[in-house]
C-alpha positions, 0 to 999 in steps of 0.5 A, a space after each residue: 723942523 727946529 734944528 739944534 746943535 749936534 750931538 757930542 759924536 758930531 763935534 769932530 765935524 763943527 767946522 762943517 756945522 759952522 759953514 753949514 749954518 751960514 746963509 746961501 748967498 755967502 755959502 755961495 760966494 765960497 763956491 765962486 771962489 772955489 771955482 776959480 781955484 778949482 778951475 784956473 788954479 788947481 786944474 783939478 782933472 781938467 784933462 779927463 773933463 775935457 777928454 770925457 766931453 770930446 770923446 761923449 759930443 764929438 759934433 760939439 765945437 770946441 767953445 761949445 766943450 769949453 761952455 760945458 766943461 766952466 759951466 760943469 765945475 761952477 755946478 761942481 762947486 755948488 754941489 759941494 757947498 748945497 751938500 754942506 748944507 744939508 747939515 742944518 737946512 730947515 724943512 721950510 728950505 727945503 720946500 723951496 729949493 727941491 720940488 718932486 714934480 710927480 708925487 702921484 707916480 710914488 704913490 700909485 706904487 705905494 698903494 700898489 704894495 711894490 717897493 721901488 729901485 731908484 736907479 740913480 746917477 750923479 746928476 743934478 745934485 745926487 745928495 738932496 736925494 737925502 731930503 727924499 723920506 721928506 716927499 715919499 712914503 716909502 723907507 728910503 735905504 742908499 747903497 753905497 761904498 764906504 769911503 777910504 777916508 773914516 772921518 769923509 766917510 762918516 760926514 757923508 752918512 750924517 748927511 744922508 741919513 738926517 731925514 731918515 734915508 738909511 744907509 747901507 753898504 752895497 754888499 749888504 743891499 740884497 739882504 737889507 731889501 729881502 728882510 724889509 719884504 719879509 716885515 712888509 715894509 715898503 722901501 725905495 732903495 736907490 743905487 748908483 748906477 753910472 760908476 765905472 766897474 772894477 775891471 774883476 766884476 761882472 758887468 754889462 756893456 752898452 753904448 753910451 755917450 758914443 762910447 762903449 761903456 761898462 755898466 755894473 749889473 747888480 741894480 738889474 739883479 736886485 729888481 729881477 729877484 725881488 720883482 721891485 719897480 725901477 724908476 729914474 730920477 731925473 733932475 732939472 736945475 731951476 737956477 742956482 740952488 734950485 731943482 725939480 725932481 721927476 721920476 721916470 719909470 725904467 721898468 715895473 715888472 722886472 720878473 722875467 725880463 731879459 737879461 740886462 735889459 733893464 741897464 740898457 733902459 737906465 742908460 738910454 734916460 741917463 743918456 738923454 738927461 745929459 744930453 739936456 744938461 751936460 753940465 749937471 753930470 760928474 765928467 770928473 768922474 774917470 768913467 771910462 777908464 775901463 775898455 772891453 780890451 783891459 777886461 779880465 778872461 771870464 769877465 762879461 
């Protein structure tokens, strides 16, 4: 793939483009600096790291939590810089810093005329999943929900789609999925699945990193009604800017499970892929800001 200068509704993100087009091992160098403002500076959330890391391995001493909490912001600071990136990464770079272990698991579901849930999180770095239409057959569409900030919001969607993953606010998910089916196109459509709810939304409660934990339930409904495998992707970091893709199968008849059965399965891989590489997940994220006791009456 060559890459050539962005067109002139792009211009307003050429300081992105320009750090974009720097080499790895000095974008690299940025991220160590960021790291120290990130970390010893700033502080940036450092108390919800360190309370979300206490409260998810209580058995873990405190210089095993403190390992964790510099090696996640390190990660964190990489992730910034490795999504920049994508702005005008080449194919041949690709190949080398992001490999799907399992390509035949995508393909046997290809064949098998099934489109796919990918019940994703933010683990490893969740923006490569933006290289996926490169590895798959399937028609790659990412639910998310816009940013507050318009100029954010529109860099994310460039990033995004430049390989051709389409995006689509969540509100629009179901419709989206439900006209692909009727053009029988085949579509891997990945939701994020470890936000934490709205305290006005429905939403299903498991036990999570030893805490009780809100799970959104609308990736269970969508699989059930639309009958779609749900698979996980789980990442593992070869070294620095380096990763393995594997997809898990969560469920591959959805149609008639019990209610929420497929959230608690979700859960479970996500659980034991932390737990492998605790570093590798957003602990920034205020993820259990909402408790069974702050729940509207009414909400699940």
């Amino acid at each position: 793939m060559h890459y050539s200068m962005p067109d002139i509704s792009k211009i307003k993100y050429l300081p992105f483009y320009a750090l974009s087009f720097l080499p790895m091992y000095i974008l690299y160098i940025f991220s160590d600096l960021a790291f120290l403002m990130v970390y010893y500076v700033f502080k940036y959330r450092r108390k919800v790291v360190l309370t979300n890391l206490k409260n998810s391995f209580p058995s873990k001493s405190a210089a095993e939590i403190k390992d964790i909490e510099k090696d996640y912001y390190r990660h964190f600071c990489d992730i910034l810089i490795e999504s920049v990136k994508v702005l005008t990464i080449r194919t041949k770079e690709i190949n080398k810093r992001f490999r799907v272990t399992n390509p035949e698991l995508i393909q046997r579901i290809f064949e098998s005329k099934k489109s796919i849930v990918l019940y994703t999180a933010h683990q490893g770095n969740w923006e490569f999943l933006a290289f996926l239409p490169l590895f798959i057959p399937f028609q790659v569409i990412a639910f998310y929900h816009p940013q507050s900030s318009k100029y954010f919001d529109g860099l994310m969607k460039i990033l995004r789609q430049r390989f051709g993953v389409l995006c689509i606010e969540s509100n629009k998910g179901y419709k989206t999925i439900m006209n692909f089916t009727q053009s029988d196109i085949l579509t891997m459509s990945y939701i994020i699945g470890d936000q934490s709810p709205r305290m006005d939304s429905t939403k299903h409660w498991v036990n999570f990193l030893n805490q009780e934990t809100a799970f959104l339930i609308g990736a269970d409904r969508i699989a059930k009604k639309s009958n779609q495998v749900v698979i996980f992707p789980s990442y593992k970091k070869l070294k620095r800017g380096y990763y393995e893709l594997e997809f898990k199968v969560v469920e591959e008849e959805s149609i008639g499970k019990k209610n929420f059965e497929i959230i608690e399965k979700y859960a479970k891989l996500l659980e034991e892929t932390i737990e492998n590489s605790p570093e590798m997940w957003l602990w920034s994220h205020r993820r259990w800001k909402l408790t069974r006791q702050d729940q509207s009456p009414g909400i699940k």
